[in-house]
MIZA-394342 format. One record per residue (C-alpha): residue in three letters; residue number from 1; x, y, z. Coordinates in steps of 0.02 Angstrom, whole numbers, always signed. Layout:
N
("ALA"; NUM; (X; Y; Z));
...
//
This chain:
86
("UNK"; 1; (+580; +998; -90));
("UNK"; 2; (+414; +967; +10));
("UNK"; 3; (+453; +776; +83));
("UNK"; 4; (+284; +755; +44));
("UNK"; 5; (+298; +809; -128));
("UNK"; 6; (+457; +730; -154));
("UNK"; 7; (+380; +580; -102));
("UNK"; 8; (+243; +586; -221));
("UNK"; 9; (+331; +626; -360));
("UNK"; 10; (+437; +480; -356));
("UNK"; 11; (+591; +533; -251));
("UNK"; 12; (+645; +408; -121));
("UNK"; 13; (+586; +267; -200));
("UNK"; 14; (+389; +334; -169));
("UNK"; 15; (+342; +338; -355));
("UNK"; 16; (+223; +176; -349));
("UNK"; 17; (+172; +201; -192));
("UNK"; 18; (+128; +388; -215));
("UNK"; 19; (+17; +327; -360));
("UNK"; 20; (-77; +202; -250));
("UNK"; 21; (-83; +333; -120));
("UNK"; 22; (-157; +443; -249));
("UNK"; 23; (-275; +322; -329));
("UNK"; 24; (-338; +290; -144));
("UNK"; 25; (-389; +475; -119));
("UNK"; 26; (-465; +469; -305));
("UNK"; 27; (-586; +329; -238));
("UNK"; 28; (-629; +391; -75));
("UNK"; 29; (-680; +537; -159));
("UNK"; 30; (-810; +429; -255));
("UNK"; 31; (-852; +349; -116));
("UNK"; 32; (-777; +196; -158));
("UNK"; 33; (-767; +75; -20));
("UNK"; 34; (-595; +4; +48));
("UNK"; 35; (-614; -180; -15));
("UNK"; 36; (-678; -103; -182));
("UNK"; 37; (-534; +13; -204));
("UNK"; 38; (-417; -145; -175));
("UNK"; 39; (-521; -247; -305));
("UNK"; 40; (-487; -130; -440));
("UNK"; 41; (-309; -101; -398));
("UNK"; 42; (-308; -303; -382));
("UNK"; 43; (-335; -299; -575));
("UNK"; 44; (-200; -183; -616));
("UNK"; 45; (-71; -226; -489));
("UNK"; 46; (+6; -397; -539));
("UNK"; 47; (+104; -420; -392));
("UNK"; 48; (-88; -411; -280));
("UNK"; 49; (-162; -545; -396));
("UNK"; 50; (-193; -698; -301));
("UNK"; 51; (-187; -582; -110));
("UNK"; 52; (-337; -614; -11));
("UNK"; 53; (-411; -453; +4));
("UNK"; 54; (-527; -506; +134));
("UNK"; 55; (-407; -564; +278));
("UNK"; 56; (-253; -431; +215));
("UNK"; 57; (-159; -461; +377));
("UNK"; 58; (-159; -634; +368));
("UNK"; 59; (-105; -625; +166));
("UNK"; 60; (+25; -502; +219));
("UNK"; 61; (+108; -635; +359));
("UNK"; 62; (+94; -768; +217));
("UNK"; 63; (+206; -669; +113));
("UNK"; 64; (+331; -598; +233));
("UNK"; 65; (+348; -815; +305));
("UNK"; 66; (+358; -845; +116));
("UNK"; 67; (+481; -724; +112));
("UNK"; 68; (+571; -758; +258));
("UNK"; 69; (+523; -587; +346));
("UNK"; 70; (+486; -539; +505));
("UNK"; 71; (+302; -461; +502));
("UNK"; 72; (+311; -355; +653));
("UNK"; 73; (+458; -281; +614));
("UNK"; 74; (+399; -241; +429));
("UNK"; 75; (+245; -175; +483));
("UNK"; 76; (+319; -63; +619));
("UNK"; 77; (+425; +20; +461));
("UNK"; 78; (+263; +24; +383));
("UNK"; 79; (+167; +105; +509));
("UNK"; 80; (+326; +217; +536));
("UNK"; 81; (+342; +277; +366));
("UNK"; 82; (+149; +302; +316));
("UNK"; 83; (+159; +419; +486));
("UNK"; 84; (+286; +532; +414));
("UNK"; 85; (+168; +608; +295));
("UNK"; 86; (+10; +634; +394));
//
């Protein structure tokens, strides 16, 4: 199959984020800004409640030190995997 395909129909572990992915296009299309799109998914997403959607980066290193991650390297794989399908 299509890795992008596969990916957003839920092979490889993509099935949430190929919905946000797809609910991101859905909004840009209605010309929904960025912080607006990430309100709304804010309300549906329990695991974003409480995120600071105005400084992302710096809610994203509070969670990984929570977490006991290393940022860079989990935003690397980020950035790495996101890049596969453009």
């Amino acid at each position: 199959m299509n890795p992008i395909l596969n990916f957003l129909s839920g092979g490889s572990g993509g099935n949430i984020f190929g919905q946000i992915l797809m609910q991101a296009v859905g909004a840009a299309l209605r010309g929904e800004s960025p912080q607006q799109f990430l309100k709304g998914l804010a309300n549906t997403r329990p695991e974003l409640r409480g995120v600071d959607l105005n400084d992302l980066e710096g809610s994203a290193r509070s969670i990984a030190q929570q977490k006991g991650v290393d940022f860079e390297k989990v935003k690397g794989e980020a950035i790495s995997t996101i890049q596969k399908y453009m």
